[in-house]
C-alpha positions as CSV (number, residue, x, y, z in Angstrom):
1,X,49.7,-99.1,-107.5
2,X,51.8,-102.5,-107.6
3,X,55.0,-102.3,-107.7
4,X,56.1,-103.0,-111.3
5,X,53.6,-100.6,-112.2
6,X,55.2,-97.4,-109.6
7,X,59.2,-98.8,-111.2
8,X,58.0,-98.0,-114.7
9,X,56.4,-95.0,-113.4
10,X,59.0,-93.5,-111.2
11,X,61.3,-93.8,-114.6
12,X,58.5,-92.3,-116.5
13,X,59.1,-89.3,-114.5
14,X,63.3,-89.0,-114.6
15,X,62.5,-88.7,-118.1
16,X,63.0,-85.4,-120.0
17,X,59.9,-83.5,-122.6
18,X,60.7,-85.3,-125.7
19,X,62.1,-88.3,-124.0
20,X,58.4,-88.9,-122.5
21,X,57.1,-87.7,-126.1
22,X,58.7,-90.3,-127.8
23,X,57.6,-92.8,-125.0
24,X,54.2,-92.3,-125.1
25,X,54.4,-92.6,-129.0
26,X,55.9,-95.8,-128.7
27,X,53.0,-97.4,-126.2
28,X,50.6,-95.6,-128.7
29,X,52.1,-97.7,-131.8
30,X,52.7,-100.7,-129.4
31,X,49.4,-100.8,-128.1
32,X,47.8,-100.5,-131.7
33,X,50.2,-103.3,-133.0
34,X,48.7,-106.7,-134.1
35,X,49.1,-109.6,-132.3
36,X,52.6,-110.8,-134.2
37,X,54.0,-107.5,-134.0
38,X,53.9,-106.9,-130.6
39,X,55.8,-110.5,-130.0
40,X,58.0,-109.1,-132.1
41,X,58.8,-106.4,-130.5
42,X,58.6,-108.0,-126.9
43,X,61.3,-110.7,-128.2
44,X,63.6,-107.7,-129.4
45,X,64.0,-105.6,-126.2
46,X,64.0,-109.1,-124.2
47,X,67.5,-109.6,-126.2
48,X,68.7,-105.8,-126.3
49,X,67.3,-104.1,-123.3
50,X,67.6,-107.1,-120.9
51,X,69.9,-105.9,-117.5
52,X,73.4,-106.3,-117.9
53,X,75.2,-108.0,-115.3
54,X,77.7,-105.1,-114.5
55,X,74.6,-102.8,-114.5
56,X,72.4,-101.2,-111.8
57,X,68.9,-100.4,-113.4
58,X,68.3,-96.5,-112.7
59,X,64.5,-97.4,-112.4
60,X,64.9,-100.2,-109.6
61,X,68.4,-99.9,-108.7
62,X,67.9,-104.6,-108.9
C-alpha cells in the first residue's frame, strides 16, 4: 500500500458508522459520475477542502 493510499485509509478508520456510511456513498456517486461531473466536483473540494495554513491535517499531520 503506497502512501497516499494508507493516509486516506488511516482517516477512513478515525471515522465513526455513519460518517464512513456517508463516505462510501459519496465514492459510490463519485465513481458513477460522468466525466464533467467528477471535474466538477474535484475543482470544488480543491477550493473548499484545500489545507489551511494554520491547520495540521488529522490524516497526515503535513
Amino acid at each position: 500500500m503506497d502512501d497516499q493510499l494508507a493516509n486516506v485509509f488511516r482517516g477512513y478508520i478515525e471515522l465513526g458508522i455513519q460518517e464512513r456510511k456517508e463516505f462510501r456513498e459519496m465514492i459510490s456517486e463519485f465513481e458513477g459520475a460522468d466525466y464533467s461531473k467528477k471535474k466538477e466536483a474535484r475543482e470544488i473540494f480543491n477550493k473548499s477542502l484545500g489545507p489551511l495554513m494554520n491547520d495540521v491535517c488529522k490524516c497526515c499531520g503535513k
